[in-house]
N, C-alpha and C positions, 0 to 999 in steps of 0.2 A: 504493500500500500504506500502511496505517496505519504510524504509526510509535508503538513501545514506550516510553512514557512511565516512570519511574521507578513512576507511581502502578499504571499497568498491568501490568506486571510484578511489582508486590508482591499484585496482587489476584487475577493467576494462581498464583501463587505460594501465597497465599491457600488460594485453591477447590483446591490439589492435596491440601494439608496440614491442612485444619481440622478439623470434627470429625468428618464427614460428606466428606469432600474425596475426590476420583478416586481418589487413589494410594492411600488405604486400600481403597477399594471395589475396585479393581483388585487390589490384592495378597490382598486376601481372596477375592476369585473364585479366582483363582491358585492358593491353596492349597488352594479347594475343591474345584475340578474335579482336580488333579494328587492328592489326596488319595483323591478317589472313585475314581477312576479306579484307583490304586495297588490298595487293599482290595479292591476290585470283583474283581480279575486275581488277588489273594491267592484266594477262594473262590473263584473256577469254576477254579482247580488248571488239571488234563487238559480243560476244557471250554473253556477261555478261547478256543481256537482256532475253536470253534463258536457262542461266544455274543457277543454287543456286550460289552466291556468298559464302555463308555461311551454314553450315548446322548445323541443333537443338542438336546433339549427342557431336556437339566442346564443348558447353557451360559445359556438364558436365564430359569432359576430362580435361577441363580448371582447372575445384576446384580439383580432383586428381591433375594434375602437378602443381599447383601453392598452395596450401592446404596441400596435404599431401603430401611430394613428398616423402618422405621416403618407401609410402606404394609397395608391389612388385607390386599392379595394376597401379603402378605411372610412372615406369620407362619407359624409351624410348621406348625400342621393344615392351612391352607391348600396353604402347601406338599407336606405329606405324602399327604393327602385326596386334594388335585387331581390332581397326578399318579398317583398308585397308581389312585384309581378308575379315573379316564380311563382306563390302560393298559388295566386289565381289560375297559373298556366298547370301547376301540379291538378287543381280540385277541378278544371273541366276536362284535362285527361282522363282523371278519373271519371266522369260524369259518362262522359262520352267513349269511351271507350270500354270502361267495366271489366275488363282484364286487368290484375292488377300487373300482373308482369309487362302486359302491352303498354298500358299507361305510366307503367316506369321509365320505361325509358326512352318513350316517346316524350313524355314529360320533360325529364332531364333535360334530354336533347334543346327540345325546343325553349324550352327554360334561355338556357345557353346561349344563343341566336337572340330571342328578345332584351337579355341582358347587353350583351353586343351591340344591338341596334339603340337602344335607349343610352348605352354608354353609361351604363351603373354593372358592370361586375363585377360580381359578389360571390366566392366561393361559396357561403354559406347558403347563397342562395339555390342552388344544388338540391340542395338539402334539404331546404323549402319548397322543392318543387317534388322530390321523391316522397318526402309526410304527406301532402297532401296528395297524391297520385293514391298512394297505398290507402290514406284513409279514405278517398272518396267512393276507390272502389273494393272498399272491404265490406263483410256483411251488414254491417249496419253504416251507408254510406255517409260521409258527412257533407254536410251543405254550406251553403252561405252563413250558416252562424258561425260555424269553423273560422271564418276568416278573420272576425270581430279579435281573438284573442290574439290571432297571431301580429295583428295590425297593431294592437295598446300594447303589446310586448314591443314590436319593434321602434315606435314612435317613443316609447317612454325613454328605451334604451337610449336612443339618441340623446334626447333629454339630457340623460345625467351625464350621457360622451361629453356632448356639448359643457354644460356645465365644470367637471370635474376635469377635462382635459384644460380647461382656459384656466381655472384654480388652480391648476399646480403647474402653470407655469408653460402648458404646451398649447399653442392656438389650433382649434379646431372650430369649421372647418379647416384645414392643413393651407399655411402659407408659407411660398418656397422664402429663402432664407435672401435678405438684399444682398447684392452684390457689391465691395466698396467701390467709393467715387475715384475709383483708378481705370484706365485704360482698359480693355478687353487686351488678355494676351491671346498672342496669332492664332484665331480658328474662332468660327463665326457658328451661331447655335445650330444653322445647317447642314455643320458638319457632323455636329453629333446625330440628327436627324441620318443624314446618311448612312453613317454606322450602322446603325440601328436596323435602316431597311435592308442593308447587305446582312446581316448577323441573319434577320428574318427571322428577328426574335423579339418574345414582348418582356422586359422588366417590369417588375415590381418597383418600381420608381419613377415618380413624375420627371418631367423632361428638363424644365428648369431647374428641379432638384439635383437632379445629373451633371445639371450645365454650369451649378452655380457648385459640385465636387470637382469638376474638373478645374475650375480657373482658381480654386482656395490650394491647392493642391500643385497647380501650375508657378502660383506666386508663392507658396514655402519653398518649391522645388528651387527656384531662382534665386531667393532671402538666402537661401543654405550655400548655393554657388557662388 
């Protein structure tokens, strides 16, 4: 077994507490999901017995908003978009198709596509569209009331993202970081754009974000020569 260095233990210590560190992102989940959840049981009153209070796909909208929130899968429409469409695209696969294996993954698919088009993709939303695929076409189907909870789960979610990320210090919605009032060094944002389309790859990282790594990175490289 490794043994805990004085240096190692200051630099978990570090990653739990910084600005961005676990134990924020953890207690902000914490309070999201315990939050939606709450609300959620406050409005279905007499129905809460019959509807999700909570559903499986929050938990992992949770670590995107409260984890990464900088990521483009992180921001509000994304979040809101993605799941909400998805459910809907998930509960009339199910409706309409009545196979639940057909409407899986017909579901999914097209989930996907309209995430795409809308320009909120949302992994979770996935997953939002398989629950509601599977429940709508399981023995006792579910309907438009279904969507009620999953809707105050994900609106509320947002709610305390919003809140709770600007509180400690992290702006959300997500704003790329200014550039200083110095020159661009040589290579113009279309170059990064072109990379990108040659690689013929999507990052998990906004493009200004990228633009505004490469030229702080550019001017250390140069400060140190």
């Amino acid at each position: 077994m490794r043994r805990l260095t004085g240096e190692s233990l200051k630099a978990r210590f570090t990653s739990a507490i910084g600005h961005l560190g676990w134990l924020r992102g953890a207690a902000g989940a914490a309070i999201g999901i315990g939050t939606s959840g709450a609300i959620t049981l406050l409005l279905l009153g007499t129905n809460s017995a019959a509807l999700p209070f909570l559903v499986a796909p929050l938990g992992a909208s949770a670590v995107l908003v409260f984890c990464v929130p900088a990521s483009p899968l992180a921001q509000p429409w994304a979040v809101i978009g993605g799941d909400l469409l998805s459910s809907l695209v998930g509960l009339a696969a199910g409706h309409f198709l009545g196979d639940p294996w057909l409407a899986a993954w017909v579901a999914v698919g097209t989930a996907i596509a309209v995430m795409a088009l809308a320009r909120c993709l949302h992994p979770p939303g996935g997953a939002c569209a398989l629950l509601c695929a599977l429940g709508a076409s399981g023995e006792i189907p579910w309907g438009g009331a279904h969507f009620l909870p999953i809707a105050a789960n994900v609106l509320v979610l947002c709610a305390v993202g919003w809140m709770f990320n600007n509180l400690t210090g992290h702006p959300w919605p997500h704003r790329p970081p200014r550039l200083p009032e110095q020159p661009r060094l040589p290579y113009r944002r279309q170059d990064v754009e072109a990379v990108l389309a040659e690689w013929n790859e999507v990052l998990d990282i906004d493009i200004d974000d990228l633009d505004a790594v490469i030229q702080a990175v550019l001017r250390q490289g140069a400060q140190k020569r």
